[in-house]
Structure formats: C-alpha cells, structure tokens
C-alpha positions as a Python dict, from the first residue, in 0.01 Angstrom:
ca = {
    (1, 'X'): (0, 0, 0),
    (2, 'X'): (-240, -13, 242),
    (3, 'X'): (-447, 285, 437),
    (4, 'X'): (-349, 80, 803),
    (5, 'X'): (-90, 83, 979),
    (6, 'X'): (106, -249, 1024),
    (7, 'X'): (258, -152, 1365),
    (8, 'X'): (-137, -116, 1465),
    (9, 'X'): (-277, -424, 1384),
    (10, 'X'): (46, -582, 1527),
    (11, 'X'): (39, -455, 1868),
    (12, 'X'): (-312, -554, 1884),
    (13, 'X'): (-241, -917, 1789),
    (14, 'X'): (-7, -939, 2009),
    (15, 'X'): (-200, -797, 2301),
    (16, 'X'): (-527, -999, 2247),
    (17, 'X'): (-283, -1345, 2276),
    (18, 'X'): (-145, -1191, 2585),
    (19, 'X'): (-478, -1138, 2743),
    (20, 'X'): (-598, -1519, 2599),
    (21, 'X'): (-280, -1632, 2772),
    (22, 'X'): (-357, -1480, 3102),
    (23, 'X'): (-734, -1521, 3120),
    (24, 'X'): (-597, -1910, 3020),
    (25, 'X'): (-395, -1929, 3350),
    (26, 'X'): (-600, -1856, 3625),
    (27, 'X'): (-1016, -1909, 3637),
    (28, 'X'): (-1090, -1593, 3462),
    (29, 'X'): (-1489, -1629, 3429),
    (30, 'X'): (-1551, -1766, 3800),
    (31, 'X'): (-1325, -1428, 3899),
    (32, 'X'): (-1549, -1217, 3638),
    (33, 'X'): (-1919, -1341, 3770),
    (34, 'X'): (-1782, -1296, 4151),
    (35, 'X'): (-1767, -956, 4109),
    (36, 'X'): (-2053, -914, 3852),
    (37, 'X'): (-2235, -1059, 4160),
    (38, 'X'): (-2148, -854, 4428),
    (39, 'X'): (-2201, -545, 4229),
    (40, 'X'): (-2618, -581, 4264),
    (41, 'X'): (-2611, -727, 4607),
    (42, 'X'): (-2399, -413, 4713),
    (43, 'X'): (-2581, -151, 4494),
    (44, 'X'): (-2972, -242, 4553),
    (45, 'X'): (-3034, -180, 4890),
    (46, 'X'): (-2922, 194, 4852),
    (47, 'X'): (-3072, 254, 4464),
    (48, 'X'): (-3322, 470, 4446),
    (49, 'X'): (-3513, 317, 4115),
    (50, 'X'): (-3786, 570, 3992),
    (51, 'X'): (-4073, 389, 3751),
    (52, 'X'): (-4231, 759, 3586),
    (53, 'X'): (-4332, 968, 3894),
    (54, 'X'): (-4346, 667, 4108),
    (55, 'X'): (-4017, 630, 4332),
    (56, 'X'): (-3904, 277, 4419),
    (57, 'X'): (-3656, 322, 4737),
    (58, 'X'): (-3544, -18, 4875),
    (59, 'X'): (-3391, 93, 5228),
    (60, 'X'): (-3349, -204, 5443),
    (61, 'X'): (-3176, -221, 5805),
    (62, 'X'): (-2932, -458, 5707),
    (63, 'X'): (-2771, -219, 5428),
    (64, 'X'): (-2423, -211, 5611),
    (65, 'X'): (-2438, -613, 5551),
    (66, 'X'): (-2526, -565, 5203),
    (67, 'X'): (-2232, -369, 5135),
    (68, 'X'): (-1998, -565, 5339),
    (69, 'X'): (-2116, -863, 5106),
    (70, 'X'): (-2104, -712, 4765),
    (71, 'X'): (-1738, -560, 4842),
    (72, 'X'): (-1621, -911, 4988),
    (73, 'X'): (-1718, -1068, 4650),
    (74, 'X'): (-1592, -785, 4418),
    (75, 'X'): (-1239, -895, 4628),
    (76, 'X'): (-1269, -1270, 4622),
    (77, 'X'): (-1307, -1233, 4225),
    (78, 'X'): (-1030, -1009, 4195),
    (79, 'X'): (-828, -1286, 4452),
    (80, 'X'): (-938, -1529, 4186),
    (81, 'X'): (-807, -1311, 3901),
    (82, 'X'): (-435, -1238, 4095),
    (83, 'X'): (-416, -1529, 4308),
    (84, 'X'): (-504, -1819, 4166),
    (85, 'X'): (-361, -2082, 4397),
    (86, 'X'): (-667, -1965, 4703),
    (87, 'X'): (-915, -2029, 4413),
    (88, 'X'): (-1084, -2315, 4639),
    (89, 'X'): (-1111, -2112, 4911),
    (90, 'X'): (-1220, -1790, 4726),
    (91, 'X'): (-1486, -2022, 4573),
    (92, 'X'): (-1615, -2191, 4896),
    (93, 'X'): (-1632, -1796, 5020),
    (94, 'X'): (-1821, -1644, 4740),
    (95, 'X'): (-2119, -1947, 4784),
    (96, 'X'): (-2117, -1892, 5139),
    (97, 'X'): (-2173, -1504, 5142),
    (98, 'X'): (-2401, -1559, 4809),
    (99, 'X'): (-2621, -1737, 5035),
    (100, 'X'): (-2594, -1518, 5317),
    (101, 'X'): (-2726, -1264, 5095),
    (102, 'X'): (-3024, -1364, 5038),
    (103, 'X'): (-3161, -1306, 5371),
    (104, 'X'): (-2951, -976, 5405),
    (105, 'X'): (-2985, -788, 5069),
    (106, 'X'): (-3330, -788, 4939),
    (107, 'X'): (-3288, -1164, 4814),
    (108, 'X'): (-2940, -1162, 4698),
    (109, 'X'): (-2966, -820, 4507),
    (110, 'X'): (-3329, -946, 4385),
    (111, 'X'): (-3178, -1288, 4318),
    (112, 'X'): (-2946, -1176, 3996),
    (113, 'X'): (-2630, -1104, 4255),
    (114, 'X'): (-2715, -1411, 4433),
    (115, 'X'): (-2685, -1637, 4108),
    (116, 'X'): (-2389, -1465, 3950),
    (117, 'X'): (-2205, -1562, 4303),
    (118, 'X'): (-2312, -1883, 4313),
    (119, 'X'): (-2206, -1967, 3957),
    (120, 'X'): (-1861, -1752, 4013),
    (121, 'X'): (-1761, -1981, 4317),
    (122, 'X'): (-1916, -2265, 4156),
    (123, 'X'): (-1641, -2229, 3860),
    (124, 'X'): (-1363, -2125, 4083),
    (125, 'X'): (-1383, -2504, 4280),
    (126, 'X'): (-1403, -2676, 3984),
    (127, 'X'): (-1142, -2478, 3766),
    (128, 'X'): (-779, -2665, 3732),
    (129, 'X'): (-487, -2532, 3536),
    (130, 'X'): (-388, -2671, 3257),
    (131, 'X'): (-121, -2906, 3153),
    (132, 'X'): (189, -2798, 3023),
    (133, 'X'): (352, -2955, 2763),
    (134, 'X'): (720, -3054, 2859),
    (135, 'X'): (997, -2856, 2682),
    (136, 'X'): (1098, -3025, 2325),
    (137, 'X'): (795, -3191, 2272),
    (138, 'X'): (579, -3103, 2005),
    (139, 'X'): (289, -3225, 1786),
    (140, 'X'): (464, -3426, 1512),
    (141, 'X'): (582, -3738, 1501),
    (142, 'X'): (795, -3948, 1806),
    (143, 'X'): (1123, -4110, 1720),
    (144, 'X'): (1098, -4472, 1640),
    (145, 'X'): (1090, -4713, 1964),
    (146, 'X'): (991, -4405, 2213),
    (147, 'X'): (603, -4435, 2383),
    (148, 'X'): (425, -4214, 2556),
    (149, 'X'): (289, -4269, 2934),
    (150, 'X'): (-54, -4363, 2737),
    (151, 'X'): (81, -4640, 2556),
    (152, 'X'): (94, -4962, 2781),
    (153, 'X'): (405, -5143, 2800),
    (154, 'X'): (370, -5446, 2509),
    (155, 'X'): (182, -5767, 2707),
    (156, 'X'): (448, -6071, 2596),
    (157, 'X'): (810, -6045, 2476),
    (158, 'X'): (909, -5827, 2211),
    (159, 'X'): (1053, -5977, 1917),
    (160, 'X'): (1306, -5798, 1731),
    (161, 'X'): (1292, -5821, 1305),
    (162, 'X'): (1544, -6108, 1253),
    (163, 'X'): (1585, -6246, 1575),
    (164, 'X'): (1550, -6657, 1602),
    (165, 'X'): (1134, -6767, 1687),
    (166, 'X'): (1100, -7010, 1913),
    (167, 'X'): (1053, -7325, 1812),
    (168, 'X'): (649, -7434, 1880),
    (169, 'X'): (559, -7766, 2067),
    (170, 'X'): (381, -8069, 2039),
    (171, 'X'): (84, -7919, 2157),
    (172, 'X'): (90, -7613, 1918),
    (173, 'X'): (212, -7364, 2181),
    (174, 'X'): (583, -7167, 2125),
    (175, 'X'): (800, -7175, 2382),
    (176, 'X'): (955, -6894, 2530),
    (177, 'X'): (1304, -6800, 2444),
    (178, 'X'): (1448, -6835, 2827),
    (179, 'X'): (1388, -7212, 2867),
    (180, 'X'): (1083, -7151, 3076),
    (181, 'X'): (771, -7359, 2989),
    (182, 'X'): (425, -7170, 2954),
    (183, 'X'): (136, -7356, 3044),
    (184, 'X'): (-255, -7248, 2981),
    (185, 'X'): (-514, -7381, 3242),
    (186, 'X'): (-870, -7245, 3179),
    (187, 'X'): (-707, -6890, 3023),
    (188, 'X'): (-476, -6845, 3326),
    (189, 'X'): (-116, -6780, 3277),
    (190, 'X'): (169, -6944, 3422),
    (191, 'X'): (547, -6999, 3438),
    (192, 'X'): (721, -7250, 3573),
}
C-alpha cells in the first residue's frame, strides 16, 4: 500500500495536461513576457532603490506615461492569454509602446521591460495555432488504396494486378490502353 494518495497524484495529472492544453492553444509565452515587460517599465520610475545608506530615487516627469505603458502591456498579454484571435494586433501594440518606452521610462524600465516587450509582441505575430487532426484519424496505418493530401496523384495510368499490359511497339514504347499513340520528342510528352 502506498503512503500517497491516488486521488492526489490524479487530480494533479490531470490538471497539469489541462494547463499544457491551454497554454497549447493560444501564444502563452508572447502573453507571459508582455506582462513580465510592463511590470519594470511601470514600477521603475516610482522605486525608490536604496544601495547601503545611499538612496537611488528615479523620479522622472513622464511617470504618468510610464505607468500608462506598463499597465497597457500587462493588458495586451493578458488579451493574448484570453483572446487569442487579436494576437496580431496585441503584438504590433506591445512593440510599439515597448519602443515608446524607451524615451518615456528611464530606457524602457532600464532596458529589461523594453526587451521582454519586444520579444512578447515579437512571439505573439509570429505564433499560429496548431493543426487539428480531423476526427477518426489516427497514427496507424491507412486502409489500402486511400492517400493522403501529401501523396501526389500517381504520374501515368494505374495498372491494376491482373489487368491486360499493353502490347509494346516497334520502337520499344507500350502503348496506352485507350488507342491513343504516345510520342517522345526531346523528353516532351504528347498525345495525339
């Protein structure tokens, strides 16, 4: 018997692919390193960072802006996170007010917001969803004469086990089946 509980370590399984399922669906990271971003370029300018007795206060006149910024990119992650389908637009937005901080909030929130954006929105324009595979197909095997959209279509005709070959030619050459005659003239193909 064992000390753990079952029930635990199910409910946790479970959980954990939920989560993998949902982070899977939507651009989870570019979301995540939005709002990682716009938590510096918000916070700096009105820190108060003390080095031993010496006191480090970074007040600038455009802390307002700074805020506005860093609380436009916390939402735009969490719009990448919910909504998926303005990810493009949530992406283009991030960059632009990433790059508008770095005039406006002490270089981007002493460039470490300003990067974090960048690469957020970055990830958000390029992410795509995934593919889903179409009900009743799986990964083994495909009944006998099916193909997939990969496979191109067989170049000449297909010839069935049994059926009658056609007879070949003086020349060497087969002829087709149909009664039309195939001619070769410098590796170009015709019928006629």
């Amino acid at each position: 018997m064992s000390a753990e509980s079952p029930g635990l370590s199910d409910r946790f399984h479970y959980w954990r692919l939920r989560f993998r399922v949902w982070r899977g669906s939507r651009p989870f990271w570019a979301g995540l390193l939005t709002m990682l971003g716009g938590i510096p370029i918000a916070y700096l300018p009105y820190a108060q960072l003390t080095l031993g007795q010496l006191s480090l206060r970074m007040a600038t006149t455009a802390g307002a802006g700074s805020l506005i910024i860093g609380v436009l990119l916390v939402t735009l992650g969490l719009t990448m996170w919910f909504q998926s389908i303005v990810r493009v637009f949530a992406g283009v937005a991030a960059i632009l007010l990433a790059l508008v901080s770095i005039p406006v909030s002490n270089l981007g929130g002493l460039l470490i917001g300003f990067l974090l954006a960048m690469f957020g929105g970055a990830l958000s324009i390029s992410w795509a969803p995934g593919k889903t595979a179409p009900e009743g197909s799986g990964q083994g095997a495909r009944p006998a004469g099916t193909r997939t959209q990969a496979e191109p279509e067989p170049a000449g005709p297909v010839v069935q086990a049994g059926a009658p070959r056609p007879e070949p030619h003086a020349g060497g050459e087969s002829a087709p089946a149909d009664g039309t005659t195939l001619e070769t003239n410098g590796g170009r193909h015709r019928a006629g």
